[in-house]
C-alpha positions as MATLAB code, in Angstrom:
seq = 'XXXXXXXXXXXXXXXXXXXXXXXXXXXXXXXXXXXXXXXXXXXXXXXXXXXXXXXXXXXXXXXXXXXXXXXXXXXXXXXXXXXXXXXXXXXXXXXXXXXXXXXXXXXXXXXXXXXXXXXXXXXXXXXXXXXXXXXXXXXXXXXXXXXXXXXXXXXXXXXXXXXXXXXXXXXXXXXXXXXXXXXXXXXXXXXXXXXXXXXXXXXXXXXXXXXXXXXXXXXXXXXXXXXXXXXXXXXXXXXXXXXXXXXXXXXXXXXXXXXXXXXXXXXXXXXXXXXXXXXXXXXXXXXXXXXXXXXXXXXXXXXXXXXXXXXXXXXXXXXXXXXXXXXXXX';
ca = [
      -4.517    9.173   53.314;
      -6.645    6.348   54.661;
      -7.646    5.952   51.354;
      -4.790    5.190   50.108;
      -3.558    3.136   52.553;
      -6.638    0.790   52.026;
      -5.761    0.869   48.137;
      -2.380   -0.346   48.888;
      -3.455   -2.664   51.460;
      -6.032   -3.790   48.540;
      -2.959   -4.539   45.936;
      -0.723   -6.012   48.353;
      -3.601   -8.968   49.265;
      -3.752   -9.429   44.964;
      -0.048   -9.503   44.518;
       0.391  -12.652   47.175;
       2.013  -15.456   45.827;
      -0.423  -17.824   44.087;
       1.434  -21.500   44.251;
       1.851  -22.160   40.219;
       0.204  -25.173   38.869;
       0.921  -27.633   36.750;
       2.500  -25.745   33.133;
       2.226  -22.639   34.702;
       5.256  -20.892   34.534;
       6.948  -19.063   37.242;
       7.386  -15.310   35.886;
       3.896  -14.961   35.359;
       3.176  -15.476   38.840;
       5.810  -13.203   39.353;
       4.075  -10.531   37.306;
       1.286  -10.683   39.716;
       3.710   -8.602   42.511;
       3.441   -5.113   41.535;
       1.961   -2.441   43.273;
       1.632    0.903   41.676;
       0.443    4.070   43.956;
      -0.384    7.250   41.755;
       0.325   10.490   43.587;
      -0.268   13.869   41.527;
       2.827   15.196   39.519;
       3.486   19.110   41.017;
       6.401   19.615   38.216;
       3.952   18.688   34.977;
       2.004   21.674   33.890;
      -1.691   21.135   35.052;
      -4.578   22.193   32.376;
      -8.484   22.041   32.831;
      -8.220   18.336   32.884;
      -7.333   15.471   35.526;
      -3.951   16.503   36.899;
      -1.236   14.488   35.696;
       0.492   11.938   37.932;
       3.257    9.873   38.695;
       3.254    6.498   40.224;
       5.686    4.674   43.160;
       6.185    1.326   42.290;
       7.061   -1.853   43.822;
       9.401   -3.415   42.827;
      11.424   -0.578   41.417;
      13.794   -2.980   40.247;
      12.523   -6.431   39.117;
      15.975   -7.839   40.488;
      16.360   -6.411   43.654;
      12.750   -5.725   44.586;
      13.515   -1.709   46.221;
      10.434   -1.044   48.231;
      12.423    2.299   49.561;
       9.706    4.166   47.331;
       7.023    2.665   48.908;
       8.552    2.693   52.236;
       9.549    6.717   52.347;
       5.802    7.561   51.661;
       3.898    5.629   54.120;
       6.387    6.880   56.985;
       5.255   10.361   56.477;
       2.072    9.735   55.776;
       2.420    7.382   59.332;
       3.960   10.793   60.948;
       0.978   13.192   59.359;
      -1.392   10.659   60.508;
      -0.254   10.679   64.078;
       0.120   13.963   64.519;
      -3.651   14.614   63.469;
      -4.971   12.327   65.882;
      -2.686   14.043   68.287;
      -2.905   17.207   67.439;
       0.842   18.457   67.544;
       2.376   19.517   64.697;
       5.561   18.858   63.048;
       7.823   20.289   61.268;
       9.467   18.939   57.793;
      13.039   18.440   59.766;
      11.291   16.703   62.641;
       9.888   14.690   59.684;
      13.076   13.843   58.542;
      14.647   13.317   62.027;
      12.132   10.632   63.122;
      13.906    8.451   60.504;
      17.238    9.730   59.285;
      18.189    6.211   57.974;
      15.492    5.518   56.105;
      14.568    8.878   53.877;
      18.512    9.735   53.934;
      17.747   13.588   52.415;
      16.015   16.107   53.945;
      15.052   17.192   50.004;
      13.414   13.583   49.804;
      10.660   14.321   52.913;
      10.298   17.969   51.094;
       8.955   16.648   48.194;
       7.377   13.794   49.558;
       5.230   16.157   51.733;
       4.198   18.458   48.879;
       3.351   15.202   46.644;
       0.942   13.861   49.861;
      -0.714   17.638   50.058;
      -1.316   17.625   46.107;
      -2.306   14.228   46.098;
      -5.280   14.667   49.132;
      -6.056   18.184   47.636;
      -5.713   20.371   50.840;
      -2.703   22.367   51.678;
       0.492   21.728   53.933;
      -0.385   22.460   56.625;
      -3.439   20.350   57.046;
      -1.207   17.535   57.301;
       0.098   18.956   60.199;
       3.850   19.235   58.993;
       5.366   22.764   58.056;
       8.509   24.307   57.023;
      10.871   25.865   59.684;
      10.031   29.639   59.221;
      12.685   31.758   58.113;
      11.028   35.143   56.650;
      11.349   38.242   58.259;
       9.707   41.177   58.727;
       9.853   44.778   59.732;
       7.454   47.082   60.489;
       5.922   48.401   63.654;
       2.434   48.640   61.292;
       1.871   45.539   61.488;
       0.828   42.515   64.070;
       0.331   39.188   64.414;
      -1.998   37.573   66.981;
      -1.092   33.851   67.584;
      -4.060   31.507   67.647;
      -3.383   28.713   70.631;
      -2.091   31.326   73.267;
      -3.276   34.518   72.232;
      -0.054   36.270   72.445;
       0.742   39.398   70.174;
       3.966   39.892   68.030;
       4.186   42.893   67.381;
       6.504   44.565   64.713;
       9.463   46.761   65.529;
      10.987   49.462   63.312;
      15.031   48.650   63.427;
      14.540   44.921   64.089;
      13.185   41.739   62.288;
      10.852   39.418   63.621;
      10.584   35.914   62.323;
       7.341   35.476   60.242;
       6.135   32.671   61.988;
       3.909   29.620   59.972;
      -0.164   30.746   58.973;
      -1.717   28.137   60.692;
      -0.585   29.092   63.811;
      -1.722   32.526   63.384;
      -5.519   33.344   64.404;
      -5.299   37.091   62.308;
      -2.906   40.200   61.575;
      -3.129   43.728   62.548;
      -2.668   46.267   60.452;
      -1.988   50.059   61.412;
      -3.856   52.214   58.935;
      -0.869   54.796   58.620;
       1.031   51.926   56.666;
       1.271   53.198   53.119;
       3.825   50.598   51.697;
       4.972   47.416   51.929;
       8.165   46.561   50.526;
       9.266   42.999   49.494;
      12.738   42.406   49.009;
      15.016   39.396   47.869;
      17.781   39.295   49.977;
      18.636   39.229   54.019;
      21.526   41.115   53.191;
      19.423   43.904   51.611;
      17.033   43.554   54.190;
      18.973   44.014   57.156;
      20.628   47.008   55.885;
      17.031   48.557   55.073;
      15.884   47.538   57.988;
      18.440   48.504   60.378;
      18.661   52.006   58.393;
      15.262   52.816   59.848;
      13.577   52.755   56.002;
       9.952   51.555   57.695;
       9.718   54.912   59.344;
      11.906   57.134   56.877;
      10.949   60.700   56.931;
      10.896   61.101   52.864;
       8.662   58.171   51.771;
       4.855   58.743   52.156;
       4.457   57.067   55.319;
       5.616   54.294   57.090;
       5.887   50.860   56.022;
       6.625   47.385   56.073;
       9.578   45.480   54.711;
       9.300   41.832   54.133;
      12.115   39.063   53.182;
      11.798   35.585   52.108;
      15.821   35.042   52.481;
      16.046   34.131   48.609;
      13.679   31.740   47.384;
      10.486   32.093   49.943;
       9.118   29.780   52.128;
       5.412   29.175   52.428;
       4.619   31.328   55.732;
       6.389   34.351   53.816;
       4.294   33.852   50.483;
       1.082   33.059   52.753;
       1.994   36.721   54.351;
       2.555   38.577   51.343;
      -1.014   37.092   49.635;
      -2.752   37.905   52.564;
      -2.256   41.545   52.645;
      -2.593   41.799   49.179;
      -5.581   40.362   49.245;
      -7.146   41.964   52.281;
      -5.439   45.549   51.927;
      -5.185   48.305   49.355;
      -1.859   48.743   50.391;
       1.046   49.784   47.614;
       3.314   46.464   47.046;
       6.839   46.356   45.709;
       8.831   43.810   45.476;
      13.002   44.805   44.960;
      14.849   41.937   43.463;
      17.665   40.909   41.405;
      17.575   41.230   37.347;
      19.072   38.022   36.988;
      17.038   35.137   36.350;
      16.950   33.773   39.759;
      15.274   37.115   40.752;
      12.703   37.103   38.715;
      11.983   33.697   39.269;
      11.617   34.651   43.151;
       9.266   37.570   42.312;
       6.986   35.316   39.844;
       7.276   32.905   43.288;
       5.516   35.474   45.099;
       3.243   37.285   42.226;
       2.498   33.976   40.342;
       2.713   31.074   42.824;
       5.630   28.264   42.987;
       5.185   25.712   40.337;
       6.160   23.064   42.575;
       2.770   23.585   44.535;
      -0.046   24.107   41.924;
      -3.120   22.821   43.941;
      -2.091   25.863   46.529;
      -1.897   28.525   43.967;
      -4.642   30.907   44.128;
      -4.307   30.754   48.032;
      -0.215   32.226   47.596;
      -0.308   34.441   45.288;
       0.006   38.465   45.827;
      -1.019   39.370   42.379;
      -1.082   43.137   43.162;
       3.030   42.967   43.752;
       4.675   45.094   41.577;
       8.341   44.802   40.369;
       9.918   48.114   40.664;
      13.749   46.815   40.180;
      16.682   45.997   40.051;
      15.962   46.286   36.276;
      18.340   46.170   33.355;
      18.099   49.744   32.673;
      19.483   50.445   35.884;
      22.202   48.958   35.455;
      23.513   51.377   32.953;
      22.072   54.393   34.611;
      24.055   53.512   38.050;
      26.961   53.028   35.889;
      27.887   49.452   36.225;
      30.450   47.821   33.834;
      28.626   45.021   31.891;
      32.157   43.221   32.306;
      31.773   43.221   36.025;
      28.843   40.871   36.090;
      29.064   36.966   36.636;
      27.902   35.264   33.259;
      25.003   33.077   32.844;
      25.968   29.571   33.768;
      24.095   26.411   31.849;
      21.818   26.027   34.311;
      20.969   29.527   34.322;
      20.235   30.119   30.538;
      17.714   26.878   30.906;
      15.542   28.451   33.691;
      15.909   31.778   31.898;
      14.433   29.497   28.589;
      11.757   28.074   31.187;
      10.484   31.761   32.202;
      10.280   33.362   29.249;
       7.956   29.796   28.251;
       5.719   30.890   31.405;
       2.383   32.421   30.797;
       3.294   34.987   33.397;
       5.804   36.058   31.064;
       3.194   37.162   28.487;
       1.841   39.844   31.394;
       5.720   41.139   32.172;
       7.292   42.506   29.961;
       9.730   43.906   31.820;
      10.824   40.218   32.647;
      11.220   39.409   29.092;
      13.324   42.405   28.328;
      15.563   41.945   31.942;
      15.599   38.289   30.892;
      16.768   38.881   27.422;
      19.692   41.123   28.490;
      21.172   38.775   31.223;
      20.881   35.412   28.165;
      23.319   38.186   26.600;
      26.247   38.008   29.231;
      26.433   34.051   28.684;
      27.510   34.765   24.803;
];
């Protein structure tokens, strides 16, 4: 980040007004005024080469002269910075609360924070900023051990407990009796599941774990989910939608979030396995086609968009669920 500051700092001292002299004209020493600072481009595809970019100007507008751009990123990067030196950490809503009037959208220090974390190369949280948490899990086979005070959180079988972020964990605990771990898409589902005692059901193998991500997932749950398929053998599932928006949440956790591509490899749980809703179901549970909501516009584009997706190539039961629900908007 110091880096970049000092490159700014660099351009700023060129762009200074240089008093014209004689038959100079004025717009050329205009011209001399912008600044340009390249951050890396998470929504472009990245291939083996440099990873493509995007730049903040200054002045957006040759008229007006908007240094918002310019302004938004150096007051988080200001916030990271002083949090490092302090050591406390922040979250993305304190972020956005330390200037309401100035970044206006919470969505605006989101992406601004994930642009800075691409840009350096390291991930989120060495910034010192994180999302709020709001996965849950349930499961007494499992445990978390927190790193500044030491303090266990410990699963329970009819309750959720909130997945809290990875970099305040020190390591997990996991009861060798678990014999599943179950991801599923929605709280809804999940509290029902969990609340029916599934974890410790007496006709599954064992018992297990049940994870939720409340919809799309937030970093702590995907950094959760990697980890134990990483680090365990353990069977895991994932139950989610047919639609498009479901399998777009389990290629979040199998795949990784394209938004983030320089923290990949670290979140993804390539061992999860799909195992439904599928389209096939459907039929076989005897649901009327007619009863489901039809693809809107921006549906049938991100349905377009995933069956594009390499990961497509190595699901085919996405392609074939995908397929069925483009049907429904004809």
């Amino acid at each position: 980040m110091e880096g970049m500051v000092l490159d700014f700092l660099s351009q700023l001292s060129r762009s200074l007004p240089i008093p014209p002299t004689d038959g100079e004209a004025k717009k050329d020493t205009e011209a001399l005024a912008d600044i340009a600072i390249e951050l890396v481009d998470r929504k472009r595809p990245q291939s083996d080469g440099p990873a493509p970019t995007r730049v903040v100007r200054f002045p957006q507008n040759k008229r007006r002269g908007n240094a918002r751009g310019l302004a938004t990123l150096f007051r988080v990067m200001e916030l990271s910075h002083d949090g490092l030196l302090s050591g406390s950490s922040l979250s993305k809503r304190d972020v956005y609360y330390n200037d309401v009037a100035l970044f206006k959208s919470q969505n605006i220090v989101n992406s601004l924070v994930d642009d800075l974390a691409a840009t350096c190369g390291v991930a989120r949280s060495d910034l010192n900023i994180a999302a709020a948490s709001k996965g849950l899990w349930c499961g007494a086979g499992l445990s978390l051990i927190m790193a500044k005070s030491g303090t266990v959180i410990a699963g329970q079988c009819e309750e959720p407990v909130l997945i809290p972020a990875q970099e305040s964990i020190a390591s997990i605990s996991v009861c060798e009796e678990v014999s599943w771990v179950l991801v599923v898409e929605k709280d809804a589902v999940f509290q029902t599941l969990c609340r029916s005692g599934l974890a410790t059901h007496p006709t599954l193998p064992g018992p297990g774990l049940i994870i939720t991500g409340k919809g799309y997932p937030d970093v702590a749950t995907r950094d959760l989910v990697a980890l134990l398929s990483r680090s365990t053998t353990i069977p895991l599932l994932a139950l989610v939608d047919c639609d498009v928006h479901g399998v777009d949440i389990f290629s979040c956790y199998k795949y990784g979030s394209r938004s983030m591509t320089h923290e990949q490899e670290r979140l993804q749980a390539s061992r999860l396995v799909w195992i439904g809703v599928l389209s096939s179901d459907l039929a076989r549970l005897g649901v009327d086609k007619d009863d489901l909501l039809p693809m809107s516009a921006h549906d049938h584009k991100k349905a377009i968009a995933l069956l594009k997706s390499p990961a497509c190539a190595a699901e085919p039961l996405w392609r074939l669920s995908i397929s069925s629900e483009r049907l429904k908007m004809y």
